[in-house]
N, C-alpha and C positions, 0 to 999 in steps of 0.2 A: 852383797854377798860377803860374808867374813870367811876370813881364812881359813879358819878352823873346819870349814865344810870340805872347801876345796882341799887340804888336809887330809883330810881321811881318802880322799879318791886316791891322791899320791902318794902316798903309802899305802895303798891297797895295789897299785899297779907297781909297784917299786917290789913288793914281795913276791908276786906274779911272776914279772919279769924277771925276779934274780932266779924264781925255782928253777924258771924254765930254762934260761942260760945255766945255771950248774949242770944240769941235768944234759943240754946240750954238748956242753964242752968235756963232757966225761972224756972222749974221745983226743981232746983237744983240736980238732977241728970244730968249726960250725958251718954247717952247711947251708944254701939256699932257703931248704926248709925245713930246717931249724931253726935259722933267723924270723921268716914266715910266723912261727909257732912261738916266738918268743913274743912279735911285735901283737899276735894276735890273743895272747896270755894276757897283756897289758892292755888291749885295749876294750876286753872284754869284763877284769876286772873291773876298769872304768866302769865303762857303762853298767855293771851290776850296781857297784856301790854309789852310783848316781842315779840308780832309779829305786833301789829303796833308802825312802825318808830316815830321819835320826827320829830315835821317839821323842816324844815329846813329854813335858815332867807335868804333871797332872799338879800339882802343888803348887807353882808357879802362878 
């Protein structure tokens, strides 16, 4: 596995979770479930960006 895969998942959940935290801490609190909604932003980008494939270059 090269980095460069694992890559894209972690910065896909790193932008997840910052929306979701900005968005929570408007307030400057975070709550229970806000945390919830943050850890679940993140963990869901994951899993998008690891179940679809990188295309592939036909040229190659």
């Amino acid at each position: 596995m090269k980095i460069s895969s694992i890559a894209k998942s972690i910065v896909s959940g790193l932008a997840a979770g910052s929306a979701a935290a900005v968005t929570a801490a408007q307030d400057n609190v975070i709550t229970t479930g806000e945390g919830v909604t943050i850890v679940l932003a993140v963990l869901t980008a994951w899993g998008i960006t690891f179940a679809v494939p990188n295309r592939t270059n036909p040229d190659a």
